[in-house]
C-alpha positions as CSV (number, residue, x, y, z in Angstrom):
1,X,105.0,181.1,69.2
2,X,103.9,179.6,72.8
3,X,103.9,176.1,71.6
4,X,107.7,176.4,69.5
5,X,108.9,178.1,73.0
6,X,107.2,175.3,75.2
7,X,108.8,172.7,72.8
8,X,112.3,174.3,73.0
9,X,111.8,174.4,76.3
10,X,110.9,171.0,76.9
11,X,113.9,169.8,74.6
12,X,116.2,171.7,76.7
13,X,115.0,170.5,80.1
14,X,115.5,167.0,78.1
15,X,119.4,167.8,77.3
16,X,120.2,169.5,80.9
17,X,119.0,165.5,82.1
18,X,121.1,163.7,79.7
19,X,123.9,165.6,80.3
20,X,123.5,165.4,84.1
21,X,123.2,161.6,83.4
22,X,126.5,161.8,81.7
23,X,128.2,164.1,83.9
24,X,127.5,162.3,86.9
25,X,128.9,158.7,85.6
26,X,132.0,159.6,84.9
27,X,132.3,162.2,87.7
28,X,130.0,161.3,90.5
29,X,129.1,164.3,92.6
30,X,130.9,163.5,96.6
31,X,128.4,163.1,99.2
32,X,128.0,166.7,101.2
33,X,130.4,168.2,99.1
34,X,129.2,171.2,97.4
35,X,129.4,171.8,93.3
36,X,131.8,174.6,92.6
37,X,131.5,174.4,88.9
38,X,128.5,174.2,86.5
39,X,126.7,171.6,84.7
40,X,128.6,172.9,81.4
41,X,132.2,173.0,83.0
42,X,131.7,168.9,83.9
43,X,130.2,168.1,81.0
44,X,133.7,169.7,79.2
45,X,135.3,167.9,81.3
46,X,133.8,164.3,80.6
47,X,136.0,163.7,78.0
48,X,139.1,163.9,80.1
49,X,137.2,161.4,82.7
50,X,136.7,158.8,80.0
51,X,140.2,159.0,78.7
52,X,141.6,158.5,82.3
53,X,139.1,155.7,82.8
54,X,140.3,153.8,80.0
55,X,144.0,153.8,80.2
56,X,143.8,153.3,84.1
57,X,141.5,150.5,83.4
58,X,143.5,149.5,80.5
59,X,146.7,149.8,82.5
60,X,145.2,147.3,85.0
61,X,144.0,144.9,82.1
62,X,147.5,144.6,81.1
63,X,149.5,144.3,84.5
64,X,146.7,141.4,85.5
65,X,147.8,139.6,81.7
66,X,151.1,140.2,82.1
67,X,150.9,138.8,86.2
68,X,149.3,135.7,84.5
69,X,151.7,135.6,81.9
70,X,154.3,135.0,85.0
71,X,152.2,133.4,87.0
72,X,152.2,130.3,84.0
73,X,155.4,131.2,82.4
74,X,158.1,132.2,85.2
75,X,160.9,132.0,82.9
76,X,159.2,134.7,80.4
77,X,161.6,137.7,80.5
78,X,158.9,140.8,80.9
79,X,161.1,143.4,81.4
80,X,161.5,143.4,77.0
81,X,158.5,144.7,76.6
82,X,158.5,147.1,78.6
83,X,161.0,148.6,76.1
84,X,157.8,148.5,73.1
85,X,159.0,148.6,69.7
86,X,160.9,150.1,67.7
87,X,158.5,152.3,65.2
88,X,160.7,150.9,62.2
89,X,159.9,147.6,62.7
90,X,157.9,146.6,59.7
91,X,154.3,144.6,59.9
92,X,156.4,141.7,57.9
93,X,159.3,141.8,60.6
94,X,156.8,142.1,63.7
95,X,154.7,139.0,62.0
96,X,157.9,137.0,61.9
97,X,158.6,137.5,65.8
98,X,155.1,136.7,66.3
């Protein structure tokens, strides 16, 4: 029973790292500031970090292609696609425009 216990234990002291690991690269504990919420509450919360993490670095992936786009091409009319497309459009359709 000791050596189950001392194993659980061990594994468990091995997820509280992980998940500390986790928590703290996509929400990096503030120097001096002081942790109102527990380990669990930020590690719910990771997923919402990554999701903001990758459409604001998706966001700045596109305004830096379309900048380039510009940059090469100042003639290109941009402001179209900020209007997307239309969810009719069929794949045949969009290939044609392509």
């Amino acid at each position: 029973m000791a050596a189950e216990r001392d194993l659980y234990k061990k594994e468990l002291d091995e997820l509280k790292a992980a998940a500390q690991t986790v928590v703290d690269m996509v929400d990096p504990p503030e120097e001096g500031a002081e942790l109102t919420k527990t380990l669990l509450e930020r590690l719910q919360g990771v997923s919402q970090g990554i999701i903001k993490y990758l459409l604001d670095t998706t966001h700045q992936y596109v305004s830096h292609i379309l900048g380039l786009v510009k940059s090469y091409w100042s003639q290109a009319n941009l402001a179209l696609l900020g209007e997307g497309i239309s969810l009719e459009c069929s794949e045949e359709k969009f290939a044609g425009l392509m």
